[in-house]
LODREN-890246 format. One record per residue (C-alpha): x negated, y, z negated; residue in one letter. Coordinates in steps of 0.001 Angstrom, whole numbers, plus 500000, padded with zeros to 6 digits. Layout:
XYZA/...
//
This chain:
023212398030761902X/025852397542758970X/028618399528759275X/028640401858756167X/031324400647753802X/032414401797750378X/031395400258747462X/033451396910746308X/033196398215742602X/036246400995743773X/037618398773746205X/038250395442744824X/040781396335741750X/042601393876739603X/046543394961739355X/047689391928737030X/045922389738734550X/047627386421732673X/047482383192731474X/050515380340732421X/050759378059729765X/052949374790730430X/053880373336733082X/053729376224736449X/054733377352740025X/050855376408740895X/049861373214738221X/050884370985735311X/047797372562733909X/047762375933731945X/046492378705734799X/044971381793734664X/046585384429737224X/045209387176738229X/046516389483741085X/044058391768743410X/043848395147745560X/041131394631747943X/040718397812749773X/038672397782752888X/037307394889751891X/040650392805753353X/038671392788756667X/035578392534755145X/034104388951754738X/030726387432752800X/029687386365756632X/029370390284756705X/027917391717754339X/024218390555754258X/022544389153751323X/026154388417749606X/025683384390750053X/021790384818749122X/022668386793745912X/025772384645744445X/023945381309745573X/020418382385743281X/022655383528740038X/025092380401740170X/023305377794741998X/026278375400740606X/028582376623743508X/026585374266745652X/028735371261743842X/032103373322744876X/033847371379747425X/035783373432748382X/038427373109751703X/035752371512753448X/035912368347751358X/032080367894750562X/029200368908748260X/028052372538749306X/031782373322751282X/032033376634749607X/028293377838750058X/029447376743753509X/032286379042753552X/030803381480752180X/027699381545755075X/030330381404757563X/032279384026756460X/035224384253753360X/037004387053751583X/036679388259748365X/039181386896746196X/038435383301747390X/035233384103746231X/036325385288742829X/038291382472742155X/034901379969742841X/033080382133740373X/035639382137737430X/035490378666737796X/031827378516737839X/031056381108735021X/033516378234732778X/032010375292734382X/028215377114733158X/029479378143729482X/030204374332729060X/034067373471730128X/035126371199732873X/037179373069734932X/037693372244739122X/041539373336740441X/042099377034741960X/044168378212744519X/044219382013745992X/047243383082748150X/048724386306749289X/050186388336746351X/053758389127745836X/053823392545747590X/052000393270751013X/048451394258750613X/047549392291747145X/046528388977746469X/047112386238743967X/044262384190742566X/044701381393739794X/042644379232738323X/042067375990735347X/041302377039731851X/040031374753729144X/040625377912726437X/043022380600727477X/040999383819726250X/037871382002728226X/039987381513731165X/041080385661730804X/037714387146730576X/036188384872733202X/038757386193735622X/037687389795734728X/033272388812734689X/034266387023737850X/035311390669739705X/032522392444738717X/029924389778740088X/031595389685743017X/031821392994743160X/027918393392742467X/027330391091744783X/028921392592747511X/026929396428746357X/023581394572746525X/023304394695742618X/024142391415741381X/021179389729739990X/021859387439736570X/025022386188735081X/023368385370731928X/024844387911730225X/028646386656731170X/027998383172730590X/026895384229726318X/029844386247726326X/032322383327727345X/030528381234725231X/030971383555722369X/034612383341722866X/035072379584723388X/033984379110719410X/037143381575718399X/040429380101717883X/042241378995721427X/046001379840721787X/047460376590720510X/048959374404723054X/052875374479723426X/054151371140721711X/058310371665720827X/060623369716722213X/064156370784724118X/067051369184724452X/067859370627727990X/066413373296729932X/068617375246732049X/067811377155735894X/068835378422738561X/069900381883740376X/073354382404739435X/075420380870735864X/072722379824733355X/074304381424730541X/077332379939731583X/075991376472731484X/074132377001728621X/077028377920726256X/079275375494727966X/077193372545727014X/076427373627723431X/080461373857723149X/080563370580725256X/078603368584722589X/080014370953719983X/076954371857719030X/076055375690718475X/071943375114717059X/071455372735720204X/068464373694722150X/069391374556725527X/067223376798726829X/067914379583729978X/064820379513731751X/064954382252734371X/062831381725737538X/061143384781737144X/059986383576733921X/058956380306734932X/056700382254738182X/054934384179735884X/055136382546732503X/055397378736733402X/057571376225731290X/058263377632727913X/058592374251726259X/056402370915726122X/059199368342726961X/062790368085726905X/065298365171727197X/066971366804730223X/067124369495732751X/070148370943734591X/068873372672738182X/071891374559739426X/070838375820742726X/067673377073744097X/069274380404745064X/067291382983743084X/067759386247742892X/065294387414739856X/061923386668741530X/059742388316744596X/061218387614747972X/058446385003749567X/059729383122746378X/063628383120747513X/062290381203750399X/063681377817750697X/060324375615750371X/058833378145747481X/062252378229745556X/062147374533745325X/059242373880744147X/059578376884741747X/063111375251739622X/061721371466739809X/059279372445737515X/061988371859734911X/061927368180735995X/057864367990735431X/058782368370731596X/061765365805731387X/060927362753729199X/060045359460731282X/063897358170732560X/065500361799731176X/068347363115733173X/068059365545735702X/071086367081736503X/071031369042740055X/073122369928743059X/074862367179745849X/072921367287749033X/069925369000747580X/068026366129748173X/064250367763747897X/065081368444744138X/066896364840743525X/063778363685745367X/061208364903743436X/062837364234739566X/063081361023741205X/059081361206741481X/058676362206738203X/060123359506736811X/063587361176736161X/067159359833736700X/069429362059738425X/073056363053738045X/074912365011740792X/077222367533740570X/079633369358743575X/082038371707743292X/084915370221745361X/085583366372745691X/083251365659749046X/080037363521747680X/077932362197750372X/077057358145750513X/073515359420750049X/074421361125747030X/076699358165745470X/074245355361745910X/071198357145744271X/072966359167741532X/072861357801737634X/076282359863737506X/078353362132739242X/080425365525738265X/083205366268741012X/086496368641741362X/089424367329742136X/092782368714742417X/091316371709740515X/089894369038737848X/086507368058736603X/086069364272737274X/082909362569735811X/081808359089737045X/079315356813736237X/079610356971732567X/082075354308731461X/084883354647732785X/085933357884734978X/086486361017732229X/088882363650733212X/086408366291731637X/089282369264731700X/090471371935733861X/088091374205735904X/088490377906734439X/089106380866735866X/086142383508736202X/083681381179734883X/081284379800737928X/082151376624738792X/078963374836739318X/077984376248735867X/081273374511734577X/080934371126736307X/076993370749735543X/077226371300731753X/080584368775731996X/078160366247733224X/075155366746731231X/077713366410728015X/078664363358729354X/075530361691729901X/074015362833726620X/077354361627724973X/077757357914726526X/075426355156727614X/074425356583731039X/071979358671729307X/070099355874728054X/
//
């Protein structure tokens, strides 16, 4: 006998709704994200609730192409028999409502959300308003399939189609000259290295890493990027973790021109590694004079202190780029020395 639940239409609530455009935390690709309450339903799988597989299966009959973790034609109807949870099943079913309106869509990910007891779902778009009102037709069928009342998604498939003829969001396309993260001295760096190339209309931009988790890149490409640390501050704690906060400020190095400068921290090899990957060169910077060999032999150019000096090498011959200031950070000071010099002199090409 089925233990007596309540109904998924009152428990399964959407908290957050957006779409990522650029380069993001979870793709190169423009995202839709959309966060979830699930209610009693976090214990509750499809392998549980009878008749959920039966009815999703007979309105979509496409999910039987989704591959899904099991690696093979008819992995999520798989899942799905054996038992999965409902935003995994949402995120199948915004793909599939886009995939029946017409658009090629395949790449979603669901995770746990940013605060205990939600969840975070995202998912390809081909059109940005498509991609937002799939994610909210893709809750209510799940959530009628779960009640027992989901029998057509006709009606959801004309609607999306309705909105892929309107005007799409147009795709970002300007150009930076150097985009800017970190936790700590962005403004600092920023202002240093449009005085730096006396400059004041060059575009540096401050991307904070709370903007770039829920916003993604806010530029198409740019000629460099300076990664000051991967300490942040401004974004929810699983993303202050070491392996997340990585991979959240080397997005700035997925938008750097082919052989562009990346400018990031000595010894934080997992950033220089992956600019490296994306076809960028790197320049180091450390705040005293102690470079590692490591650091020395893969480095374009280098930004030191010594004897309370900025000391940049690898660009001509060594500069003595000034004084370190007080009350100004340091790394802020010695990254925006380097990126001048780079831009200014033939390591940058």
């Amino acid at each position: 006998m089925e233990t007596e639940r309540p109904p998924a239409s009152t428990e399964i609530r959407m908290t957050g709704l957006h779409a990522t455009r650029g380069a993001n935390f979870w793709s190169l690709r423009p995202v839709t994200r959309m966060d979830l309450v699930v209610g009693a339903y976090d214990d509750l799988s499809s392998a549980e609730v009878p008749g959920v597989r039966e009815r999703l299966v007979k309105a979509m009959p496409g999910l039987i192409e989704h591959r899904c973790s099991i690696g093979e034609r008819g992995g999520f109807v798989l899942r799905l028999r054996r038992g999965t949870y409902a935003p995994h099943i949402i995120e199948h079913v915004a793909l599939e409502l886009q995939t029946m309106m017409g658009h090629e869509v395949g790449y979603g990910r669901t995770r746990g959300g940013d605060v205990e007891g939600e969840y975070t779902l995202v998912f390809e778009h081909v059109h940005e308003q498509v991609g937002l009102r799939a994610a909210a037709l893709a809750l209510e069928t799940v959530q009628q399939a779960f009640d027992g009342v989901l029998e057509s998604v006709d009606a959801a498939v004309a609607e999306l189609r309705a909105i892929a003829d309107t005007s799409d969001t147009p795709p970002l396309r300007h150009r930076v000259l150097c985009g800017v993260t970190g936790g700590d001295g962005r403004a600092e760096a920023q202002r240093l290295l449009r005085e730096r190339l006396d400059d004041p209309a060059a575009l540096v931009i401050d991307v904070a890493p709370n903007y770039l988790l829920q916003a993604g890149l806010p530029y198409a490409r740019s000629r460099m990027a300076i990664i000051l640390d991967a300490a942040l501050a401004d974004v929810p704690e699983r993303y202050r973790e070491e392996e997340r906060a990585v991979r959240l400020v080397n997005i700035l190095s997925d938008a750097v021109e082919r052989d562009g400068m990346v400018i990031c921290p000595a010894k934080a090899w997992e950033i220089q590694d992956y600019a490296r990957e994306a076809d960028c060169r790197i320049a180091i910077f450390s705040t005293d004079d102690n470079v590692s060999r490591r650091d020395a032999k893969l480095a374009r150019a280098i930004g030191r202190v010594r004897d309370g000096r900025i000391i940049i090498e690898g660009c001509g011959d060594d500069e003595d780029a000034g004084p370190v200031a007080p009350a100004i950070p340091v790394t802020s000071q010695v990254a925006a020395a380097l990126a001048a010099a780079t831009m200014l002199s033939e390591c940058s090409r």
